[in-house]
Biopython code that builds the backbone (N, CA, C, O; Angstrom):
import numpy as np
from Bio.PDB.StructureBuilder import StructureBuilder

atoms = [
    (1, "UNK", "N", (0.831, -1.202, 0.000)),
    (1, "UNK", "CA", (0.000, 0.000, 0.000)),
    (1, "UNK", "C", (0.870, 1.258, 0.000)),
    (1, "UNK", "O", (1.942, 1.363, 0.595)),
    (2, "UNK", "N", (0.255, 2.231, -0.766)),
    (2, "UNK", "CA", (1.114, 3.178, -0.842)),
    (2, "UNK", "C", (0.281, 4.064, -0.490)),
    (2, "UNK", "O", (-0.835, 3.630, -0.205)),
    (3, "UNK", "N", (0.491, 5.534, -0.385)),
    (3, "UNK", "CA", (-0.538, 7.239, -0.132)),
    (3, "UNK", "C", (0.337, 8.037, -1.295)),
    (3, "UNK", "O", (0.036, 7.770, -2.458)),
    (4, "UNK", "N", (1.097, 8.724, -1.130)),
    (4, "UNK", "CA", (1.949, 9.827, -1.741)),
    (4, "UNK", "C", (2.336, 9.776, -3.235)),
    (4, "UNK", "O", (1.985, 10.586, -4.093)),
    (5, "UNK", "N", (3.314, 8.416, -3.444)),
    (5, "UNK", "CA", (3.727, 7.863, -4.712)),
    (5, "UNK", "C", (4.277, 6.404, -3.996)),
    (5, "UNK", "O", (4.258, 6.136, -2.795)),
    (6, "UNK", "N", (4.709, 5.661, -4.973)),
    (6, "UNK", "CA", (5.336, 4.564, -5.089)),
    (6, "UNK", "C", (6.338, 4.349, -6.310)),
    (6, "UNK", "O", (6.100, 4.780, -7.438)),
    (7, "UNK", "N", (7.625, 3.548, -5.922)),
    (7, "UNK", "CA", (8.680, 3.338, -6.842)),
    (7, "UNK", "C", (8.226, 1.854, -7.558)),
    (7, "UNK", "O", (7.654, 0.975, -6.913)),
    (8, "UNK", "N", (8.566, 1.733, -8.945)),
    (8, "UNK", "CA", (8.470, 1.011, -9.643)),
    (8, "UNK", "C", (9.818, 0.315, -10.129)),
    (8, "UNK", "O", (10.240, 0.888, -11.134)),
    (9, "UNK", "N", (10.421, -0.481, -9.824)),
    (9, "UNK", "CA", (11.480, -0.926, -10.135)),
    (9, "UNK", "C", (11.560, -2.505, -10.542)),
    (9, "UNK", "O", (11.045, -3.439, -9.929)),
    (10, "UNK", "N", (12.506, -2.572, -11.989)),
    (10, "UNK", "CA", (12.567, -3.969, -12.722)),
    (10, "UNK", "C", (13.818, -4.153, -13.467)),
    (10, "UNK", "O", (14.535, -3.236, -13.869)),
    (11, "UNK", "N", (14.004, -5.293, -13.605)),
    (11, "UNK", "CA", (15.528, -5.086, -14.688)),
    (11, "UNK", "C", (15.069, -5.709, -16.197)),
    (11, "UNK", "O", (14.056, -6.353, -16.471)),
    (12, "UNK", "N", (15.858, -5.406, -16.819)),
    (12, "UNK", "CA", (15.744, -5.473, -18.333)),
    (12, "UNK", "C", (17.146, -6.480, -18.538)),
    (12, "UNK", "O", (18.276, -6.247, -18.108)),
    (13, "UNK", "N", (16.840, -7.273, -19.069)),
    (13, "UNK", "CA", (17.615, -8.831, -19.318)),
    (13, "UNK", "C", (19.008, -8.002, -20.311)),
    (13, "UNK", "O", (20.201, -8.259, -20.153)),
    (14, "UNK", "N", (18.395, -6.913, -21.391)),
    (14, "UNK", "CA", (18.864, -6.742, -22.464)),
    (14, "UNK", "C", (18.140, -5.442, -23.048)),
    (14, "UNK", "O", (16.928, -5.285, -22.898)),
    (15, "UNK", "N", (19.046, -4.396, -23.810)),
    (15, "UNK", "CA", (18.468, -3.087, -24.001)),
    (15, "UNK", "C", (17.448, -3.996, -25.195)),
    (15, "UNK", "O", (17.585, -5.053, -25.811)),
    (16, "UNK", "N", (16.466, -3.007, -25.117)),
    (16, "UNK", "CA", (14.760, -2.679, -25.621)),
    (16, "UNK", "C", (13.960, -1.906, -25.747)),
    (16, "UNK", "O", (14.047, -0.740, -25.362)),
    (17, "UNK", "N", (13.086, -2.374, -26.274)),
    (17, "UNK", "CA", (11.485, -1.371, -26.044)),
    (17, "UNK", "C", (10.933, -1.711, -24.947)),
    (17, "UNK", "O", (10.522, -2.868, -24.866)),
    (18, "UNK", "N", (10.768, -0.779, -23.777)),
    (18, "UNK", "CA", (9.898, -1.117, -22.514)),
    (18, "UNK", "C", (8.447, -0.107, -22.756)),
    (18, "UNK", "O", (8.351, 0.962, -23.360)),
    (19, "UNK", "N", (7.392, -0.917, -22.026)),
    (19, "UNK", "CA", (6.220, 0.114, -21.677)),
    (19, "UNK", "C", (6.200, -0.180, -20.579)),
    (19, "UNK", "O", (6.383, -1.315, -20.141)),
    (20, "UNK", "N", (5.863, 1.285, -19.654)),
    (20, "UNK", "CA", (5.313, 0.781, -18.330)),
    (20, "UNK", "C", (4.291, 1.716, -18.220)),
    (20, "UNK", "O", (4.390, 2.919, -18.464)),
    (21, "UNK", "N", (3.046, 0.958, -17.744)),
    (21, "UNK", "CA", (2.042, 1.613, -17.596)),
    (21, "UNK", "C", (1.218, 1.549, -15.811)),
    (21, "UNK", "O", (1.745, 0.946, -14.877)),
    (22, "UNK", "N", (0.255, 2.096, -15.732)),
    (22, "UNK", "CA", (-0.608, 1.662, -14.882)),
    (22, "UNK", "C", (-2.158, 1.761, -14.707)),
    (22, "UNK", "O", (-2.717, 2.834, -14.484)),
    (23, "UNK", "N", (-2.726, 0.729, -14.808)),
    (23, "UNK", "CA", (-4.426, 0.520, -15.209)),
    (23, "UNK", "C", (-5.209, 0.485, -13.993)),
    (23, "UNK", "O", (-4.628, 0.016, -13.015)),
    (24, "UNK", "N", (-6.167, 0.802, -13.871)),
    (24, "UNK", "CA", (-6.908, 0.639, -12.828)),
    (24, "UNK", "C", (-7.931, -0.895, -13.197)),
    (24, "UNK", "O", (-7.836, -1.589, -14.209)),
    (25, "UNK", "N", (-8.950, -1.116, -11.930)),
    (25, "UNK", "CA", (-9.189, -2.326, -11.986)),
    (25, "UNK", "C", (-10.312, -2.959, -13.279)),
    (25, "UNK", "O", (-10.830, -4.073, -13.213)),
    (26, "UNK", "N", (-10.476, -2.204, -14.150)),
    (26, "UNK", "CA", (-12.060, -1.902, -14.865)),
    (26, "UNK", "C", (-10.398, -2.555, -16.180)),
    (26, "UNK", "O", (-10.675, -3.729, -16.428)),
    (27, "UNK", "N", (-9.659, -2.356, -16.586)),
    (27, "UNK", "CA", (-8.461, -2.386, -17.373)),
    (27, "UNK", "C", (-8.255, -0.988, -18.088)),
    (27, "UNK", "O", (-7.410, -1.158, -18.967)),
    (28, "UNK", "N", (-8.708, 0.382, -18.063)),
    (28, "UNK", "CA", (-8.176, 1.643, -18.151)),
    (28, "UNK", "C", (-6.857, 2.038, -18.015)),
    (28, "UNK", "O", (-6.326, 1.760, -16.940)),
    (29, "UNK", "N", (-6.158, 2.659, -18.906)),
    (29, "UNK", "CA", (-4.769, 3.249, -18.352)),
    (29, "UNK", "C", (-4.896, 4.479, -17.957)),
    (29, "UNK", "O", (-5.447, 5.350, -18.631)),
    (30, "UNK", "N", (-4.341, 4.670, -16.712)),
    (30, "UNK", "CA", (-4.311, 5.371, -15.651)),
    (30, "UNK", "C", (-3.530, 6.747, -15.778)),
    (30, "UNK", "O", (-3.687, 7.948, -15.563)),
    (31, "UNK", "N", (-2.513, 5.765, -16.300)),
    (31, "UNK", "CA", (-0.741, 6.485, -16.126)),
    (31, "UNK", "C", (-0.072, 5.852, -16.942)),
    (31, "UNK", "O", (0.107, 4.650, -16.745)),
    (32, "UNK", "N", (0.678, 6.724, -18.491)),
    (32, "UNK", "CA", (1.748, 5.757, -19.066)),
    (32, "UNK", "C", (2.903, 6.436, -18.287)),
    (32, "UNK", "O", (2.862, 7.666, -18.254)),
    (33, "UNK", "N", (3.960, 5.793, -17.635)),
    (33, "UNK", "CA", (4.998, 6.117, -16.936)),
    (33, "UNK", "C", (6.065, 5.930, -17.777)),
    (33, "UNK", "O", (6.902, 6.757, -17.413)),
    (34, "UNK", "N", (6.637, 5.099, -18.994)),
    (34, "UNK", "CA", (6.803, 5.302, -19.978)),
    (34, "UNK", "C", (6.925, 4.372, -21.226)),
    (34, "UNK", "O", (6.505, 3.218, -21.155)),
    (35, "UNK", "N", (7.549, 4.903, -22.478)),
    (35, "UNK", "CA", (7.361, 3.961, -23.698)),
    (35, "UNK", "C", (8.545, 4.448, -24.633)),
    (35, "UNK", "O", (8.468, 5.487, -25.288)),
    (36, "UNK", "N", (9.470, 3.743, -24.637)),
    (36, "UNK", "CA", (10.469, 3.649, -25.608)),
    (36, "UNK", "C", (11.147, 2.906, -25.086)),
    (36, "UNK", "O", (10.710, 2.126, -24.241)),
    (37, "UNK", "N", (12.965, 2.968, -25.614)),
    (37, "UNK", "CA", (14.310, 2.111, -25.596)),
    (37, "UNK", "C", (14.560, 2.421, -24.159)),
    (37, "UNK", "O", (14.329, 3.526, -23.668)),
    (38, "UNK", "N", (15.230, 0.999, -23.247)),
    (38, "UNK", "CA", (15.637, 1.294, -21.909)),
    (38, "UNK", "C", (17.111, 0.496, -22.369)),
    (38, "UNK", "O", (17.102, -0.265, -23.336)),
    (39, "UNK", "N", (18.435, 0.763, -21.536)),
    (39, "UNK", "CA", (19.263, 0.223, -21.397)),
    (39, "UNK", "C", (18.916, -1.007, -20.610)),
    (39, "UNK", "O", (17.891, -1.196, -19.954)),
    (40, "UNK", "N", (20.411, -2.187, -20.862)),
    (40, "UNK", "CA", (20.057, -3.147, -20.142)),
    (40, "UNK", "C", (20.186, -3.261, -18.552)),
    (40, "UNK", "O", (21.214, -2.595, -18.428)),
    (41, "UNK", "N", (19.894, -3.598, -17.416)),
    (41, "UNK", "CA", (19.897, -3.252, -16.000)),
    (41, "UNK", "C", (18.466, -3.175, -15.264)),
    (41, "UNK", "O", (17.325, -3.456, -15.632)),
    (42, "UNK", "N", (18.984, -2.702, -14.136)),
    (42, "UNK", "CA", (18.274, -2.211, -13.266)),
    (42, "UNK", "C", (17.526, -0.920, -13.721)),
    (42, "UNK", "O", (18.183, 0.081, -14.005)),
    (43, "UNK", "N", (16.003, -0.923, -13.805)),
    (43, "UNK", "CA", (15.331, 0.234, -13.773)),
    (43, "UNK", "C", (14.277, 0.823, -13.115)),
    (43, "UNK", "O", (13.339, 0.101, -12.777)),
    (44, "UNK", "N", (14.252, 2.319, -12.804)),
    (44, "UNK", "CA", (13.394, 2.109, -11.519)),
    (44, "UNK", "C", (12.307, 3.878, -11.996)),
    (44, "UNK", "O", (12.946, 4.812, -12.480)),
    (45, "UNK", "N", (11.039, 4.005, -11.804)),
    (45, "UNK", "CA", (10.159, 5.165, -12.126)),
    (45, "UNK", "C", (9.276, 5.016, -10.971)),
    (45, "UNK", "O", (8.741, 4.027, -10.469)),
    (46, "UNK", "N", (9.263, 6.609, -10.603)),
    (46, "UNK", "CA", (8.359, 6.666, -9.560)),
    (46, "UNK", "C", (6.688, 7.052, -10.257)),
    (46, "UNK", "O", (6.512, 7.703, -11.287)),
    (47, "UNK", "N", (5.905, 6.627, -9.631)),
    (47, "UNK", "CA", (4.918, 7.096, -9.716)),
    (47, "UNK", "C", (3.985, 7.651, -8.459)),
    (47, "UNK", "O", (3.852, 7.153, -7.341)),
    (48, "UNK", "N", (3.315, 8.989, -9.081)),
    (48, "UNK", "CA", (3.029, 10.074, -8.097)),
    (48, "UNK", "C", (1.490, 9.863, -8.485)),
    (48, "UNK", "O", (1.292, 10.330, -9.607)),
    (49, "UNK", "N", (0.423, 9.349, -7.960)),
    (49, "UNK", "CA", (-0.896, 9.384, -8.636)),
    (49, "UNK", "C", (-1.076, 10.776, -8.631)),
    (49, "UNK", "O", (-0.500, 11.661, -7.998)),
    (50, "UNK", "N", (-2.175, 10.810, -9.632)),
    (50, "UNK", "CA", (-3.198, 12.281, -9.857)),
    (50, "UNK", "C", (-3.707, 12.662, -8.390)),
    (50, "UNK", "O", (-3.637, 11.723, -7.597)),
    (51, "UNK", "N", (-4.141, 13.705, -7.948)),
    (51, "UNK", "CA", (-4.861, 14.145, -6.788)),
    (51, "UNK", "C", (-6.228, 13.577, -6.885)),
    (51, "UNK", "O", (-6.731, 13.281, -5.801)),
    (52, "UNK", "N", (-7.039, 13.330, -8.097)),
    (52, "UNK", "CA", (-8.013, 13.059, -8.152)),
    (52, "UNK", "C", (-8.535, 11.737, -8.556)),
    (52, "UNK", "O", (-9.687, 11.396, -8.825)),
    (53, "UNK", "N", (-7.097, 10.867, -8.533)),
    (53, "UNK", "CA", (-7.687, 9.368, -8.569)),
    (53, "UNK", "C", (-8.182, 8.758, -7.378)),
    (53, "UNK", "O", (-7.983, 9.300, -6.291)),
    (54, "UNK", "N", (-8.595, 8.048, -7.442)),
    (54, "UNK", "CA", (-9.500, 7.306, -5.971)),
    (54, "UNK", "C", (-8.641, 6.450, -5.675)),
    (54, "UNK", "O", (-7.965, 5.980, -6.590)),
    (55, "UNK", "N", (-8.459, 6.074, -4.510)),
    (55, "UNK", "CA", (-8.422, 4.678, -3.506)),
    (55, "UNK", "C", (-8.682, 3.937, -3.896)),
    (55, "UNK", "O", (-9.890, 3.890, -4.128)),
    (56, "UNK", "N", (-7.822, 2.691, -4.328)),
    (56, "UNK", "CA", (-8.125, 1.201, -4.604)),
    (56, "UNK", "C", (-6.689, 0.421, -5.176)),
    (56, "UNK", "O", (-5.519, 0.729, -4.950)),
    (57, "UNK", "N", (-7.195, -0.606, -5.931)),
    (57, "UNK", "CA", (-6.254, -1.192, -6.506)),
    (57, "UNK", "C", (-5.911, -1.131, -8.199)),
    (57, "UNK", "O", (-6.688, -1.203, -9.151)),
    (58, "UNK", "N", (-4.781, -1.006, -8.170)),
    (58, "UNK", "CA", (-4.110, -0.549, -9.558)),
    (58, "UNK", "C", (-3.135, -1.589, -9.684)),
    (58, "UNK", "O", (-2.594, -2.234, -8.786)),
    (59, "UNK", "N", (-3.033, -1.637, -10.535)),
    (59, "UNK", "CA", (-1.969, -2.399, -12.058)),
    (59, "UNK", "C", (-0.880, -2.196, -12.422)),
    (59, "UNK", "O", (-1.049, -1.571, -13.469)),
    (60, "UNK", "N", (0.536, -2.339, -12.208)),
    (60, "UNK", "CA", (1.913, -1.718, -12.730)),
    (60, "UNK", "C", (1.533, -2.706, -13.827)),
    (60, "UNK", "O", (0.916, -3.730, -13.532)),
    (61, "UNK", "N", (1.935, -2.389, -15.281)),
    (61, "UNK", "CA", (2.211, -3.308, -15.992)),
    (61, "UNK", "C", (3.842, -3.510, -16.582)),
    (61, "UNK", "O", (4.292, -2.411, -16.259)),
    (62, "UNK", "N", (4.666, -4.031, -17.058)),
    (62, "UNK", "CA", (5.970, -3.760, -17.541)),
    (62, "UNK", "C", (5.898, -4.738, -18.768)),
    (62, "UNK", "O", (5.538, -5.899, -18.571)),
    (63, "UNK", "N", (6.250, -4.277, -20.110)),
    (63, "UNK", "CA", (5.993, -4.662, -21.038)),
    (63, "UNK", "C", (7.570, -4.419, -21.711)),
    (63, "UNK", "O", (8.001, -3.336, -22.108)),
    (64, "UNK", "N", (8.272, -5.684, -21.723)),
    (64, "UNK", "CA", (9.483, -5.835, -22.744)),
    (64, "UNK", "C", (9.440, -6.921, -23.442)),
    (64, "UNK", "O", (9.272, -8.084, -23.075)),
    (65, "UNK", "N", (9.674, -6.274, -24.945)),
    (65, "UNK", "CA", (9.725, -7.201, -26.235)),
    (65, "UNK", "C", (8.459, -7.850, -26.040)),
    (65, "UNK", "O", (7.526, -7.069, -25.851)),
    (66, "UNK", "N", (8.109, -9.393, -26.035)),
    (66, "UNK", "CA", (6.918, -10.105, -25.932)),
    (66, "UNK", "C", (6.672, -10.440, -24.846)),
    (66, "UNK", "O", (5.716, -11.187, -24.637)),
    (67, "UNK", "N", (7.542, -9.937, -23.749)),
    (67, "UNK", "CA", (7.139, -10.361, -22.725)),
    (67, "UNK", "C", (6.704, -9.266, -21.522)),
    (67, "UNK", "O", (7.158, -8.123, -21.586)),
    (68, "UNK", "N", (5.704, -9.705, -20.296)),
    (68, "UNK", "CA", (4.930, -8.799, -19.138)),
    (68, "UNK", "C", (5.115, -9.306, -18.638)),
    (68, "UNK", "O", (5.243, -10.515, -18.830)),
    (69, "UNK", "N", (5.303, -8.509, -17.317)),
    (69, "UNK", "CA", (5.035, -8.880, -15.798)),
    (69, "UNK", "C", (4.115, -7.689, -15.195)),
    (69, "UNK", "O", (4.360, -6.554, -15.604)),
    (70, "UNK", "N", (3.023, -7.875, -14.206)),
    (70, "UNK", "CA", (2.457, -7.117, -13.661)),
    (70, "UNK", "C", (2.627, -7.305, -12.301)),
    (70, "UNK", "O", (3.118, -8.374, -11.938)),
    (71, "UNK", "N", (2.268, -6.345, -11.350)),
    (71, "UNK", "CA", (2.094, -6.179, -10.315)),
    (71, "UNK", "C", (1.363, -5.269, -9.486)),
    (71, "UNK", "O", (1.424, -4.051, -9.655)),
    (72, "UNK", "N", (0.501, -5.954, -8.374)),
    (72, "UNK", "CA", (-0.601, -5.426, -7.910)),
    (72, "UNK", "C", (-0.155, -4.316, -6.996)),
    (72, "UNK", "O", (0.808, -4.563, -6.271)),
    (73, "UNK", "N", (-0.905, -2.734, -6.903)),
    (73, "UNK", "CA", (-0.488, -1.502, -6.095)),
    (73, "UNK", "C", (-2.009, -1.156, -5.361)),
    (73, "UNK", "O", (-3.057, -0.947, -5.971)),
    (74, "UNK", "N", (-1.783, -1.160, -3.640)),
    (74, "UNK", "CA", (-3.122, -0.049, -3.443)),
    (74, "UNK", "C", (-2.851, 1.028, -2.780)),
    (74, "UNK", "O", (-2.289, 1.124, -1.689)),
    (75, "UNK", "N", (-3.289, 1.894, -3.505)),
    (75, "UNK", "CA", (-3.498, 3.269, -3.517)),
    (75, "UNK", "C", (-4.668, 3.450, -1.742)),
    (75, "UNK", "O", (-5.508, 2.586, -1.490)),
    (76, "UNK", "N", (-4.523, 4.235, -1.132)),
    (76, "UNK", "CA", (-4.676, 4.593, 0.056)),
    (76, "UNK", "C", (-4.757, 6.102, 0.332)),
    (76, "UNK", "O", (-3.740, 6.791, 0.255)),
    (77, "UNK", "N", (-5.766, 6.546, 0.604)),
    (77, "UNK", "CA", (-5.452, 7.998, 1.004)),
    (77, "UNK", "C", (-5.882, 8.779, 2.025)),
    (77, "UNK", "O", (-5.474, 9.936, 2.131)),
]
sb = StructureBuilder()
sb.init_structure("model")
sb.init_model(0)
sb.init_chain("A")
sb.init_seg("    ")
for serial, (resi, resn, name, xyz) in enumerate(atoms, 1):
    if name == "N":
        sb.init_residue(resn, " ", resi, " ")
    sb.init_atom(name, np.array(xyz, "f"), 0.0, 1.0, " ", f" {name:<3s}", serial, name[0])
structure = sb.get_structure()
């Protein structure tokens, strides 16, 4: 659970195309946090919700090459 923001952090096997997004529970995107080439490593984006999103549960998604991983965030305020 987070209030303020939360850090998003993942590594990349190999430089790429990353998306990282975040959807709320309906599947809406929320927040693109971002979309292009990442080096290979450790990578990390904070996310600051809107003032006017609501309380609940949200979606990190991380999208490299053909492959995702998601992970579940709740928002608290």
């Amino acid at each position: 659970p987070f209030n303020y923001k939360t850090n998003i952090s993942f590594n990349i096997p190999k430089a790429g195309q990353v998306q990282v997004r975040v959807y709320d529970m309906m599947g809406r995107v929320v927040s693109s946090l971002y979309d292009g080439n990442l080096d290979q490593g450790k990578q990390q984006f904070e996310w600051q919700p809107d003032a006017q999103l609501q309380p609940g549960v949200y979606f990190c998604k991380v999208q490299f090459n053909q492959q995702s991983q998601s992970v579940l965030m709740v928002l608290v305020r």
